[in-house]
N, C-alpha and C positions, 0 to 999 in steps of 0.2 A: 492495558490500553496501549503502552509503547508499539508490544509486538503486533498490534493490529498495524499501529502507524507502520511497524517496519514492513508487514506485507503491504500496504499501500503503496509504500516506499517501489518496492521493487518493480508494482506493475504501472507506477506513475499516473496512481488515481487522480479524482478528482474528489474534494470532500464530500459531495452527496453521494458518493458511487458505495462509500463505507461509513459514513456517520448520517445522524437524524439532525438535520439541519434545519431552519427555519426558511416560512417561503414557499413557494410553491417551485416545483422543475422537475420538465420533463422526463430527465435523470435520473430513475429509480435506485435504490439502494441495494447491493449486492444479495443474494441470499443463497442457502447451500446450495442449494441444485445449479450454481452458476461457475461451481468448485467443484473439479474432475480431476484425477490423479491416476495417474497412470505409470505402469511397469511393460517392459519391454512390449507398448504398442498393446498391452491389454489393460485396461480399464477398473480400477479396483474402489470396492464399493468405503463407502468415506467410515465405517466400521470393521475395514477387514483387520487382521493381528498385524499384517505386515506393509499400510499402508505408508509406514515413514521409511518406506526401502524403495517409492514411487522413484522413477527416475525422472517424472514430469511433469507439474500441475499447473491446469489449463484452466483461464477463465474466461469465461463470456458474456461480455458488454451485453446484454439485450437494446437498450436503446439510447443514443448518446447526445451529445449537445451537437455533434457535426451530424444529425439525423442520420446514421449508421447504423444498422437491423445487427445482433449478434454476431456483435466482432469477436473474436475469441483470441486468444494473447496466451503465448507458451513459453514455459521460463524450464529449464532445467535446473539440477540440482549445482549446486556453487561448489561441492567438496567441502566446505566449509561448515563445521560441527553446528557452528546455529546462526551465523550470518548465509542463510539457505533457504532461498522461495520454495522451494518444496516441504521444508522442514519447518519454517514460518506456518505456512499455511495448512499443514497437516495439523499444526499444535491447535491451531485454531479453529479447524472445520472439528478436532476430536473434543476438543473442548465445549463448545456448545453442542456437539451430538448426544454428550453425558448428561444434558439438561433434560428433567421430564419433558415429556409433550414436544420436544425438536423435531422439525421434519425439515424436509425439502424446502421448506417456503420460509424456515428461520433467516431472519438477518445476521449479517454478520457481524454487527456493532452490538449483540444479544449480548448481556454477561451476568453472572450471579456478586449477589455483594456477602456481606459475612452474616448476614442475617437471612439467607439462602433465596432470596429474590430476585426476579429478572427483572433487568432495566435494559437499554437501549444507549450506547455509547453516543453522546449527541457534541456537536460542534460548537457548545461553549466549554465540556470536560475535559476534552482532548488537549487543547492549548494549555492549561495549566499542567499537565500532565508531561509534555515533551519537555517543557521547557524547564520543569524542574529535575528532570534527565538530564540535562543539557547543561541548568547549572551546576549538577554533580559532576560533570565531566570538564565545567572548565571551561571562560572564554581560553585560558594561553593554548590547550589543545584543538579546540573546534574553531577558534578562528573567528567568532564571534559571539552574540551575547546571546541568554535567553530569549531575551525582549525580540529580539529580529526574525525570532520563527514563528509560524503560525501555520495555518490547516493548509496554506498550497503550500509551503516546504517540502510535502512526501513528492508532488508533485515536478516542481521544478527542479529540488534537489536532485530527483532521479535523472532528471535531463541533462544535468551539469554532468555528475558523476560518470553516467555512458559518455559525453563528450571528451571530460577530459581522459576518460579510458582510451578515447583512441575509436570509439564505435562511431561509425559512417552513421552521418546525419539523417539519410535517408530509413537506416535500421532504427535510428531513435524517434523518428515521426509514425513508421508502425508499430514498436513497442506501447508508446507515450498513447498513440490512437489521435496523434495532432495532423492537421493539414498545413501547417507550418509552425518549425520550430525554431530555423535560424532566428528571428527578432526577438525569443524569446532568450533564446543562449547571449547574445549581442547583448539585451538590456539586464543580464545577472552578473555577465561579461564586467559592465562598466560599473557596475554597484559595487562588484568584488573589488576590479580594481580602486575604487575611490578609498573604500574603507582601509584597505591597504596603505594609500598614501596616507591615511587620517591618522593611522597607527605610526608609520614612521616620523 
């Protein structure tokens, strides 16, 4: 479950874009054929031997909450042995291709449990799942507690992260797929800082 979050992570989902959520919304749920990987500008099929050598993997929003028709969002490979959107998302598009009956139209929250059944990763699983990540790793290193993350974290965390990297605002509103994301950086802005003082 983490490594689904960490691919959310990178393309700065939204929780129904990758989990089975309650509710109704326009916002349908990812599924393979929304996952493309590609090697120097050619196109490699989500079964080929050498698809974690992709230098590119591309996905495409089909329909979003800012009514926007197949936005498609390209991440490169990070160099990085498995903190890597392409290598994330490889593990995960090969993972459920291994499942019988997979095709094109599988979702991407699909997983098998140990009694070899498919379930549907859904948004009340998830939250106890990161955050018992999260307490393995420690409020003194993460800087805060379990208790304070929850399903938009892959989302805004990813906003924070490109900002404080130094990534131009305008590159994080098309990544993110936002029409405005300064008030969103400004109110995580002020939340960090308070907790900050609360710690000192």
């Amino acid at each position: 479950m983490c490594q689904l979050f960490t691919g959310a992570f990178f393309f700065a989902m939204r929780s129904y874009e990758y989990l089975q959520v309650s509710g109704t919304c326009r916002t349908k749920i990812l599924k393979l054929k929304n996952i493309r990987f590609f090697n120097e500008k050619k196109e490699l099929h989500h079964k080929d031997n050498y698809l974690k050598l992709a230098d590119t993997v591309s996905i495409t929003f089909e329909f979003q909450k800012k009514d926007t028709c197949n936005d498609t969002i390209t991440h490169f490979r990070s160099g990085h042995k498995s903190i890597c959107p392409v290598l994330t998302w490889c593990s995960i598009v090969q993972r459920i291709r291994a499942f019988d009956n997979s095709n094109d139209e599988s979702t991407i929250n699909t997983f098998m449990d140990k009694n070899n059944k498919l379930h549907k990763i859904s948004g009340r699983q998830m939250p106890a799942q990161i955050r018992l990540a999260a307490a393995a790793i420690g409020k003194d290193k993460l800087g805060f507690t379990p208790k304070e993350i929850g399903l938009h974290s892959a989302r805004c965390g990813a906003a924070m992260a490109m900002y404080l990297s130094g990534v131009l605002v305008c590159t994080i509103m098309l990544l993110g797929r936002w029409k405005m994301v300064q008030q969103r950086i400004f109110t995580i802005h002020q939340k960090t800082n308070k907790r900050i003082q609360q710690r000192d």
